[in-house]
C-alpha positions as CSV (number, residue, x, y, z in Angstrom):
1,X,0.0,0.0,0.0
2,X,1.3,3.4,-0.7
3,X,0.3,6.4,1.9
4,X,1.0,9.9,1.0
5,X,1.9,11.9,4.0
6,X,1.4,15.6,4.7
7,X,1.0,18.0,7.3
8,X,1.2,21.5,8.1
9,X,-1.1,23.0,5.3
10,X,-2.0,26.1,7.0
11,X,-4.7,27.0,4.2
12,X,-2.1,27.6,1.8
13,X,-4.6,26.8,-1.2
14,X,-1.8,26.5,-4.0
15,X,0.2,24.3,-2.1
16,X,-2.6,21.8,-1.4
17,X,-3.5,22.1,-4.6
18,X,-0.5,20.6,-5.7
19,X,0.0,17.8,-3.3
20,X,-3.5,16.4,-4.2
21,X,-2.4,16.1,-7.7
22,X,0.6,14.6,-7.0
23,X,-1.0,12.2,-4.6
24,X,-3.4,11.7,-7.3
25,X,-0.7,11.3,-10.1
26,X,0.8,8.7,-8.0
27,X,-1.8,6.8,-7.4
28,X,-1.0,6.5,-3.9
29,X,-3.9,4.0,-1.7
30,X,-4.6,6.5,1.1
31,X,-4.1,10.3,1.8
32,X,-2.9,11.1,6.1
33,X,-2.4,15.0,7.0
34,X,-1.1,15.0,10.8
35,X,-2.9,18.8,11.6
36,X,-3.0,22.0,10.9
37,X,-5.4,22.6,8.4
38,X,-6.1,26.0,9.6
39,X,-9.2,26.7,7.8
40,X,-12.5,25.1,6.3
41,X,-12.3,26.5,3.3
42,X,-9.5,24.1,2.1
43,X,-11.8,21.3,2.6
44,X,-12.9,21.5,-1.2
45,X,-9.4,21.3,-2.5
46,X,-9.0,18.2,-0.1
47,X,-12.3,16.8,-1.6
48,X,-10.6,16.4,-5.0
49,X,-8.4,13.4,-3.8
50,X,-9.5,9.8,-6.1
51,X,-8.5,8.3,-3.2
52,X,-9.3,8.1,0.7
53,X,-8.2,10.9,2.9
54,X,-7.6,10.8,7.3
55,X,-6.6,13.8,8.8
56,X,-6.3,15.2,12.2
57,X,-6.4,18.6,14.5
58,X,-3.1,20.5,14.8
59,X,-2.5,23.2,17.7
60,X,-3.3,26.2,14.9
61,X,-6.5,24.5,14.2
62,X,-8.8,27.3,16.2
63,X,-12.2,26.7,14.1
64,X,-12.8,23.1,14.8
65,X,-16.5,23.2,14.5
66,X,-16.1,25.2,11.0
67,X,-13.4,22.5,10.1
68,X,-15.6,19.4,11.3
69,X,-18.7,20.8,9.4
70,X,-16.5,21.6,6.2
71,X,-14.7,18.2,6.0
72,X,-17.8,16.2,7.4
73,X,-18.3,13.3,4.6
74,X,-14.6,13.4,3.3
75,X,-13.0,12.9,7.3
76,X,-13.9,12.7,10.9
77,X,-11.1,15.5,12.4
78,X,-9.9,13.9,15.8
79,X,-6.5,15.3,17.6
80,X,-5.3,11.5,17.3
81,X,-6.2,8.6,14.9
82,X,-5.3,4.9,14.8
83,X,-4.6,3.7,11.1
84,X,-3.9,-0.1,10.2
85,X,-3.0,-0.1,6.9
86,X,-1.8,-2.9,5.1
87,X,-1.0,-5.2,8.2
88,X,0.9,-2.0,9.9
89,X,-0.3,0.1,13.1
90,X,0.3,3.7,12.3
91,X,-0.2,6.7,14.6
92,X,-0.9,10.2,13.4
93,X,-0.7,13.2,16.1
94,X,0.1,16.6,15.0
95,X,2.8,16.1,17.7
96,X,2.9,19.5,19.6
97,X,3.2,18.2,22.8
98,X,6.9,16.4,22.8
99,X,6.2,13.9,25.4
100,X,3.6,12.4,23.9
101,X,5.3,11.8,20.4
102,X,8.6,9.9,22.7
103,X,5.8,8.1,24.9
104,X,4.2,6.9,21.2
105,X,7.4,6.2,19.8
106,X,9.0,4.5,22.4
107,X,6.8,1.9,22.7
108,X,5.2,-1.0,21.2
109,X,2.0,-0.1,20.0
110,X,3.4,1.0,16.4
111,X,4.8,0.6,13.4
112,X,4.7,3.7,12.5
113,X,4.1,7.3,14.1
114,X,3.2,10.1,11.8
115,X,3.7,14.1,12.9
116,X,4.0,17.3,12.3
117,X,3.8,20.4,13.9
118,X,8.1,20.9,13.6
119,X,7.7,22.2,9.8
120,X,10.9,20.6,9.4
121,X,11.1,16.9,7.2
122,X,12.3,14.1,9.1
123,X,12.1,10.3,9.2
124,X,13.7,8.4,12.3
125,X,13.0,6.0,15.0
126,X,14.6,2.6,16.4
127,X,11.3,0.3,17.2
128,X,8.8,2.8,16.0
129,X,9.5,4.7,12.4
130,X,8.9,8.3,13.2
131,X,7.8,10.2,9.9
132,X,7.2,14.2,9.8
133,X,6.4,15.2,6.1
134,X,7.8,18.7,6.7
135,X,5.8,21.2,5.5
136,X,3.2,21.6,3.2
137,X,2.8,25.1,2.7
138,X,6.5,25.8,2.6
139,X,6.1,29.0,4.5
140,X,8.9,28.5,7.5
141,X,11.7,26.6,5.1
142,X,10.7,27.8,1.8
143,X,10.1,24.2,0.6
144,X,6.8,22.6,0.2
145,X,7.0,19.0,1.5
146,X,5.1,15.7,1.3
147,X,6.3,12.4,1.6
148,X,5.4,8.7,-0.1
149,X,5.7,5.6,2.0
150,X,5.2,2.2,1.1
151,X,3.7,-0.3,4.0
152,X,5.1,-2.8,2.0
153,X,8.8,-2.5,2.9
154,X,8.7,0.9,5.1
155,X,10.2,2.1,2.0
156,X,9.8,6.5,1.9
157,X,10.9,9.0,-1.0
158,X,11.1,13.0,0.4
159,X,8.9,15.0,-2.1
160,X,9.6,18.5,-2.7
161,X,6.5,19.7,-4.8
């Protein structure tokens, strides 16, 4: 199965525009955004994936109920998800709070853990693969970021869109 992994959108309408069509170029099985959406509005660009799409509350999501309402019938918006995907466990928490992400990580529970929040691409880990896409809206580092994992082999390719 191949996931396309993304995060920290913050509205940036262009930018999401272009990772849905390369998720959608690729093919990829399943979209996961770990937070920060920022604002409903972005829900429609989101809506033109051809393929499943999970995402999750980041710490700059203020308008939840705008956000739950927009993306109500493409996603249920939780601040944590549970994904099995392929015979994999994979977390996804926007990963603000530091301790949680170790406490996650360090344990058994996953195969995988997917973040954000850092802006900054990054894949790691001993037990538990840690995966933060970077940044979608390549406001912070100038690059707009997405990454494409396999649960095949834990195989990952860095995407600079």
């Amino acid at each position: 199965m191949l996931i396309g992994i993304m995060s920290d959108s913050h509205d940036h309408l262009e930018a999401i525009r272009m990772a849905v069509d390369f998720f959608n170029h690729e093919r990829v099985d399943l979209v996961l955004h770990a937070g920060d959406l920022i604002s409903p509005f972005t829900a429609s660009e989101f809506k033109m994936l051809k393929m499943p799409f999970e995402a999750i509350y980041g710490n700059n999501d203020g308008e939840r109920e705008g956000l739950k309402t927009a993306f109500q019938g493409l996603c249920d918006l939780e601040d944590f998800k549970e994904i099995k995907a392929d015979g994999r466990k994979i977390a996804v928490i926007h990963g603000a709070n530091q301790k949680l992400v170790d406490a996650l990580a360090g344990g058994e529970n996953y195969d995988v853990l997917i973040r954000g929040h850092s802006h900054q691409i990054d894949v790691s880990g001993d037990k538990t693969m840690i995966i933060n896409p970077g940044e979608t809206c390549g406001y912070l580092s100038g690059k707009k970021t997405v990454i494409l994992f396999s649960t095949e082999d834990l195989n990952y390719k860095k995407v600079i869109l």
